[in-house]
N, CA and C atoms as a LAMMPS dump frame, in Angstrom:
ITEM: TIMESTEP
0
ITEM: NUMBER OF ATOMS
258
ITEM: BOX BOUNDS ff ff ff
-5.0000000000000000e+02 5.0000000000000000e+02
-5.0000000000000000e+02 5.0000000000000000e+02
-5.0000000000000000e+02 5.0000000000000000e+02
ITEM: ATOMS id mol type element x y z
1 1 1 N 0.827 -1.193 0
2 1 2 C 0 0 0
3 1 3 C 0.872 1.258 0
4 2 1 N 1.934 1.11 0.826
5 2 2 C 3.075 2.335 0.924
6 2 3 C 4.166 2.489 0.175
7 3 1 N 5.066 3.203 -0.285
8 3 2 C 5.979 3.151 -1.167
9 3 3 C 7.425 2.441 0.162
10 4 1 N 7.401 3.171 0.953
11 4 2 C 8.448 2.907 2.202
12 4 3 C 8.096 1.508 2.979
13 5 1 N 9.011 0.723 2.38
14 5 2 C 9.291 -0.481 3.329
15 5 3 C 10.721 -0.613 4.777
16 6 1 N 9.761 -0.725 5.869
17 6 2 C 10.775 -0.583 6.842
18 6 3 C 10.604 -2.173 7.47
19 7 1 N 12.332 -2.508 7.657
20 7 2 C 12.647 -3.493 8.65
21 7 3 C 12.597 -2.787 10.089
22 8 1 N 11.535 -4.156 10.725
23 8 2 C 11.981 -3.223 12.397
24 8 3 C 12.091 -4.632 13.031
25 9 1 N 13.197 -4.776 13.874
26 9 2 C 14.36 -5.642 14.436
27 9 3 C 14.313 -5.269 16.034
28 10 1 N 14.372 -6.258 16.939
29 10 2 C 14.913 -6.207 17.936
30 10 3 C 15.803 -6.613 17.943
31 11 1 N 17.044 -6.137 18.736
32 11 2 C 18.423 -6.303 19.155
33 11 3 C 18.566 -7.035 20.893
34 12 1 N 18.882 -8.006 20.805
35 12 2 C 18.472 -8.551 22.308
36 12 3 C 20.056 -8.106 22.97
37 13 1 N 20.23 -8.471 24.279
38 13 2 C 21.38 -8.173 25.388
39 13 3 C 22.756 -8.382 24.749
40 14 1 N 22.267 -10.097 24.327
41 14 2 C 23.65 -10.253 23.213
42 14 3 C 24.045 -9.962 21.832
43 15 1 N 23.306 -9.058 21.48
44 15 2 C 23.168 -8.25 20.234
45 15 3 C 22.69 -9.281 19.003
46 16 1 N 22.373 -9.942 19.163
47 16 2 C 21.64 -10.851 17.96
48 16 3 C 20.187 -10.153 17.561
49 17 1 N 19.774 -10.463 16.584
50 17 2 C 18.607 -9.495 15.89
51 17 3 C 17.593 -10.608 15.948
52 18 1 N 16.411 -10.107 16.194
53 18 2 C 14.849 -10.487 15.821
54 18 3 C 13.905 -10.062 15.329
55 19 1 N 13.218 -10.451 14.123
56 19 2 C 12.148 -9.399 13.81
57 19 3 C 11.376 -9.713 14.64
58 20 1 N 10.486 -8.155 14.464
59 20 2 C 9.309 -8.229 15.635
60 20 3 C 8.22 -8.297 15.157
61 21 1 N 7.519 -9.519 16.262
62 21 2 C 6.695 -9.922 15.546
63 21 3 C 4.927 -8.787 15.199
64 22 1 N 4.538 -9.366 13.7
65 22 2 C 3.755 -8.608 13.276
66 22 3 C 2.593 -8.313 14.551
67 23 1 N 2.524 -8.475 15.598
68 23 2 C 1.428 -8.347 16.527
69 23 3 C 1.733 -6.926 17.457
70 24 1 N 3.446 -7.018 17.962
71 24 2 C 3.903 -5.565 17.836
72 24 3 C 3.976 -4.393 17.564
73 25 1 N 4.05 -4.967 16.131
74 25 2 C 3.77 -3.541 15.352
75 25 3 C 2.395 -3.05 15.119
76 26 1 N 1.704 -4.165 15.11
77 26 2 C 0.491 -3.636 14.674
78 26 3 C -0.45 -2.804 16.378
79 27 1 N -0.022 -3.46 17.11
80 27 2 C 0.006 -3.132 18.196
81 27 3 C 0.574 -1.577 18.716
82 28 1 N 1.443 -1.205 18.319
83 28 2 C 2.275 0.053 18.269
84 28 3 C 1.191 1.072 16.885
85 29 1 N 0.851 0.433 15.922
86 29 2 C 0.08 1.315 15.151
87 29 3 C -1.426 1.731 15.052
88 30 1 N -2.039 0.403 15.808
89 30 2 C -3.529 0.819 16.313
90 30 3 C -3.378 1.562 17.519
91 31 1 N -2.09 1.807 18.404
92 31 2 C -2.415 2.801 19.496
93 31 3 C -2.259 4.325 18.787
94 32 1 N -1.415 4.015 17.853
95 32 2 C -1.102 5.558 16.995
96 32 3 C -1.992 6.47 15.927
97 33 1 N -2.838 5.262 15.836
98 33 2 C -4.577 5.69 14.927
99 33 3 C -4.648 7.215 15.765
100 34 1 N -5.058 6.551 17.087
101 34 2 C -5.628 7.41 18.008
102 34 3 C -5.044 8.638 18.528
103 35 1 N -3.422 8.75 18.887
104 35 2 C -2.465 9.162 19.578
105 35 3 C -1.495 10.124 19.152
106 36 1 N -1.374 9.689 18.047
107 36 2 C -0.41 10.868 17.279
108 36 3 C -0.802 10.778 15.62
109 37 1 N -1.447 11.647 14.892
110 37 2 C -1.29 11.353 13.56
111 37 3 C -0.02 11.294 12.62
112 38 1 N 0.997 11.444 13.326
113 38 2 C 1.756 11.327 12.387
114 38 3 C 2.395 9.944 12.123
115 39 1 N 1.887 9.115 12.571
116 39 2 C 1.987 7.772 12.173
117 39 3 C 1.33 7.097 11.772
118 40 1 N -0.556 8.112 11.469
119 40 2 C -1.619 7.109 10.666
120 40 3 C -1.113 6.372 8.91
121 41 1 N -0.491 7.15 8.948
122 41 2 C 0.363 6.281 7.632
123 41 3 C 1.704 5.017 7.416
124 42 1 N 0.784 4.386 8.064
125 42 2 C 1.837 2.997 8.755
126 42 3 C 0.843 1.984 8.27
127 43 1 N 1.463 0.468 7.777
128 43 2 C 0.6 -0.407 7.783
129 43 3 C 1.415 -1.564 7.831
130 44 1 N 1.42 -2.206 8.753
131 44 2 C 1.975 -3.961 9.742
132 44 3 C 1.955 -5.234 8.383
133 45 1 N 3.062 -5.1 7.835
134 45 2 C 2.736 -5.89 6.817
135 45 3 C 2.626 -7.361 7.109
136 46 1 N 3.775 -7.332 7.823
137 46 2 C 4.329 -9.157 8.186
138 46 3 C 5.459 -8.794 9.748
139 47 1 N 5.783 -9.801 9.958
140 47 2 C 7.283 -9.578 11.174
141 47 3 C 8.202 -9.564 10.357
142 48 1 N 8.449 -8.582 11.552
143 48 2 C 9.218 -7.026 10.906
144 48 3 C 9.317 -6.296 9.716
145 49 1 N 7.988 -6.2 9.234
146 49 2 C 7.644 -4.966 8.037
147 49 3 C 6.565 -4.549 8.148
148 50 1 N 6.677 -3.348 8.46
149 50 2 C 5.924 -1.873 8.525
150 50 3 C 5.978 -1.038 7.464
151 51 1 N 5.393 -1.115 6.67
152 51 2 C 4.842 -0.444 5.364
153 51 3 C 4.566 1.262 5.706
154 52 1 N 5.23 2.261 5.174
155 52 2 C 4.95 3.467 5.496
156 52 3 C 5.152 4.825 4.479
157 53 1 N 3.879 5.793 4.741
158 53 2 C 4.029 7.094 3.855
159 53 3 C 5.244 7.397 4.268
160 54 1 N 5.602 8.141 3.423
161 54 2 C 7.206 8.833 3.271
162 54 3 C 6.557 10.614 4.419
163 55 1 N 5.275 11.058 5.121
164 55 2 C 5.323 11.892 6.272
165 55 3 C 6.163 11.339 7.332
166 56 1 N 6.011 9.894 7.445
167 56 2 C 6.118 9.161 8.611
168 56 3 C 7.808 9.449 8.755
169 57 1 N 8.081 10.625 10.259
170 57 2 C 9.384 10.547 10.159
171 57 3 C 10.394 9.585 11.188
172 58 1 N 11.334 8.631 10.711
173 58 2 C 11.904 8.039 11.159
174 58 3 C 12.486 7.959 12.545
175 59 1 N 12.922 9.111 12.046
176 59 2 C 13.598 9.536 13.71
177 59 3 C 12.865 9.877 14.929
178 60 1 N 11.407 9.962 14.428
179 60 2 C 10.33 10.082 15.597
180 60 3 C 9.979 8.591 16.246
181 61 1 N 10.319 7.979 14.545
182 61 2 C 9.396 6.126 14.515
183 61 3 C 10.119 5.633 15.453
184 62 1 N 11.315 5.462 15.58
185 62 2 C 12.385 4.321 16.348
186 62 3 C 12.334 4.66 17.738
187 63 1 N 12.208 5.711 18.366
188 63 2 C 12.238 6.323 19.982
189 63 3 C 10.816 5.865 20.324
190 64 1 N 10.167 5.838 19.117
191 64 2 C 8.163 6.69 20.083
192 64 3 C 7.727 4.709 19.959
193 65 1 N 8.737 4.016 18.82
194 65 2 C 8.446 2.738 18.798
195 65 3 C 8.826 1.812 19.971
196 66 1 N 9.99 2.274 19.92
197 66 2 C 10.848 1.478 21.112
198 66 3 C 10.129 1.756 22.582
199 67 1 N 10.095 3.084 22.867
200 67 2 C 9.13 3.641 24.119
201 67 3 C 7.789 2.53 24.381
202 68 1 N 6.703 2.241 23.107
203 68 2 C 5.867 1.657 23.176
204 68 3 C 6.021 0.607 23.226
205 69 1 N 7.085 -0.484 22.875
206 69 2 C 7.199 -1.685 23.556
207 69 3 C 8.186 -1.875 24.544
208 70 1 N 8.69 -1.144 24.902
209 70 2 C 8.799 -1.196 26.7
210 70 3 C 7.559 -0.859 27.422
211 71 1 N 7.055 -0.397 27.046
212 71 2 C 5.605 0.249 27.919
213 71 3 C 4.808 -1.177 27.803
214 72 1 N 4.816 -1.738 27.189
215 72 2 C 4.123 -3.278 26.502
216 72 3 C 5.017 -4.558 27.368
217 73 1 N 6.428 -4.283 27.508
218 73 2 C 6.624 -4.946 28.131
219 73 3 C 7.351 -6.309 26.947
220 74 1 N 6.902 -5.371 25.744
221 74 2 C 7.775 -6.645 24.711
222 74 3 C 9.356 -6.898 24.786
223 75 1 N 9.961 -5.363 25.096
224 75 2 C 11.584 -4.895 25.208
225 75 3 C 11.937 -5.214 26.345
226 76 1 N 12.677 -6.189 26.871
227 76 2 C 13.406 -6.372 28.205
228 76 3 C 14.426 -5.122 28.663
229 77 1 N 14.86 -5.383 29.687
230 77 2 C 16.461 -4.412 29.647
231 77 3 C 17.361 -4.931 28.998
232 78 1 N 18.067 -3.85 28.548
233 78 2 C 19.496 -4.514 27.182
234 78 3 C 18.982 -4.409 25.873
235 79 1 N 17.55 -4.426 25.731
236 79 2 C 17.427 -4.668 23.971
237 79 3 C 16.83 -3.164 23.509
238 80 1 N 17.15 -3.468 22.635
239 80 2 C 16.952 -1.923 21.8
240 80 3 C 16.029 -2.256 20.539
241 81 1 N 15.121 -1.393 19.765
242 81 2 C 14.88 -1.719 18.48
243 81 3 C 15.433 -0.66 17.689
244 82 1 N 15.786 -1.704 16.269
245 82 2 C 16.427 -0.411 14.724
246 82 3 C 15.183 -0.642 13.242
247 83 1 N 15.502 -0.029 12.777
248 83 2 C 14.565 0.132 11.856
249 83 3 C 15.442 0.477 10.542
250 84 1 N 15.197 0.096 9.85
251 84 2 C 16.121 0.019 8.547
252 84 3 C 14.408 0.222 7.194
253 85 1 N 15.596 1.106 6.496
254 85 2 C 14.369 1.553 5.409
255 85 3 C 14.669 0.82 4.275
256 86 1 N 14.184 -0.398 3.263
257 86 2 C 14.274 -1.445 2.58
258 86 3 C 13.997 -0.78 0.991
């Protein structure tokens, strides 16, 4: 649906990568319907791909993403998420 394909990856303690799974994200983007529009242009394709308008700015996505799955409780301590634009 979007022209912007993003990888989004968790990085666990020992730095090995995981995509995250599509329930995450989609999870992170039905709270953002509501919450901030500048992410209504997002769509959960598969684990780890998030389909997105080119408004959607990156450097907002990876902090306000990561924030929301610690708040979720998906991100332990030590892991981080990255996002790579495909």
């Amino acid at each position: 649906m979007f022209f912007r394909k993003l990888q989004i990856e968790r990085i666990d303690a020992e730095g090995r990568t995981h995509l995250c799974p599509i329930k995450w994200i989609d999870n992170f983007a039905m709270r953002n319907f509501t919450n901030d529009a500048v992410f209504d242009d997002t769509l959960p394709a598969a684990d780890g791909l998030l389909e997105a308008g080119f408004r959607v700015p990156l450097d907002r996505l990876q902090p306000s993403m990561e924030n929301w799955f610690r708040r979720k409780g998906y991100l332990k301590p030590g892991e981080t998420l990255r996002i790579t634009e495909l």
